[in-house]
C-alpha positions in Angstrom: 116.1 103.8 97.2 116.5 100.1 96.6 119.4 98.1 94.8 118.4 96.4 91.4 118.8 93.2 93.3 116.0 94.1 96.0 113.7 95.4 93.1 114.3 92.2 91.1 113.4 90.1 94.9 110.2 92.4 95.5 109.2 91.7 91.6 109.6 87.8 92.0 107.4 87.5 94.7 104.5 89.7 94.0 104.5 87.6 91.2 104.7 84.2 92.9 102.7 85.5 95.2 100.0 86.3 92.7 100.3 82.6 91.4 99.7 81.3 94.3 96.7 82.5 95.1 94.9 81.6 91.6 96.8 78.1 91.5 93.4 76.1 92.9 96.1 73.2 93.9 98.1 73.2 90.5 101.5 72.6 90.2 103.4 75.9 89.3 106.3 76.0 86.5 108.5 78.3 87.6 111.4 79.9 85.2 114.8 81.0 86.2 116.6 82.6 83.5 120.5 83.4 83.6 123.1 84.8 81.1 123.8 81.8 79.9 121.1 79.0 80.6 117.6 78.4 81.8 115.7 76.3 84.2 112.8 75.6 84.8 110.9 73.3 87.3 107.0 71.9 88.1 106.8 72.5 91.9 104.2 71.3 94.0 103.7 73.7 96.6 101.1 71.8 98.6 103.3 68.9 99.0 106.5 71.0 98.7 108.3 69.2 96.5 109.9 69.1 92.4 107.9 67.0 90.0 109.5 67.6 86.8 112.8 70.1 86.7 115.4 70.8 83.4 117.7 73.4 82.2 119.9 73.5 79.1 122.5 71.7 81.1 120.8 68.5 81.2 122.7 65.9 79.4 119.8 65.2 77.1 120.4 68.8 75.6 123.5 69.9 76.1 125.4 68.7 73.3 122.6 69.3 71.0 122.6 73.0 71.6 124.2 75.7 70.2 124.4 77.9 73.3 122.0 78.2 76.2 121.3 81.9 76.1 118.8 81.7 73.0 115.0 81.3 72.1 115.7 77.6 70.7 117.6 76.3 73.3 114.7 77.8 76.0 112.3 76.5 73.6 113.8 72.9 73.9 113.8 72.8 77.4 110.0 74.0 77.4 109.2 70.5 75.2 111.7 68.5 77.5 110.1 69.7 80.6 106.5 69.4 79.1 107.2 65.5 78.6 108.6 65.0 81.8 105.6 66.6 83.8 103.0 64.3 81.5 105.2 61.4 82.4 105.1 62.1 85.7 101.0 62.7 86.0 101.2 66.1 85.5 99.1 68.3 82.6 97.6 71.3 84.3 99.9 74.0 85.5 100.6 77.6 86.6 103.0 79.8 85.2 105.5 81.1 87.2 108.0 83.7 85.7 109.1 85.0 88.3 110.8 88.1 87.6 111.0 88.2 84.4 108.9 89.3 81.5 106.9 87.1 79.5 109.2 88.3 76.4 112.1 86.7 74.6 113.3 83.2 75.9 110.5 83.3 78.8 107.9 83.6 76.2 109.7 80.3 73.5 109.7 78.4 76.7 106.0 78.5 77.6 104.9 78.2 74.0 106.8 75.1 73.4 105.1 73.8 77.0 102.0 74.3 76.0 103.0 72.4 72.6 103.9 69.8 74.8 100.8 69.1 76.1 100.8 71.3 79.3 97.9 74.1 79.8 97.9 77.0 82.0 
């Protein structure tokens, strides 16, 4: 039988996997979420590199936050990330969510992205 931790690993990349293959050359957002924060990042997987990352320990949030661990504070970092992708070029993504469900703090962050101005 396998450990929560190998479940959680096979989960993530049948699901990245998945994205991949309908990406048509998009950047992908992918989420991490953790106890206490969450991160998020516009990866290029052609060229292999970040074009746009934040969490809710960027300086530019952090002190305006209550905690890190809640819908609004994953919601803030959806609109932060959002600008930074348009500044950088970037409008048309893929969601990545990796493990996770598209429920809760996963779900505030890509509705405020796509208030932003990012559509996937």
């Amino acid at each position: 039988m396998a450990s929560p931790k190998e479940t959680l690993q096979r989960r993530a990349a049948r699901v990245r996997r998945q994205v991949k293959a309908v990406a048509n050359g998009r950047p992908r957002l992918s989420v991490h979420r953790s106890s206490k924060n969450i991160y998020v990042q516009v990866i290029d997987d052609v060229r292999g590199v970040t074009i746009a990352a934040a969490s809710t320990l960027d300086g530019d949030l952090k002190g305006k936050l209550k905690t890190g661990a809640d819908s609004a504070a994953a919601a803030a970092v959806g609109k932060l990330v959002a600008e930074r992708a348009k500044k950088a070029g970037v409008s048309e993504v893929v969601f990545d969510r990796g493990a996770f469900i598209y429920h809760g703090r996963v779900k505030a962050l890509a509705e405020a992205a796509r208030e932003g101005g990012l559509s996937f």
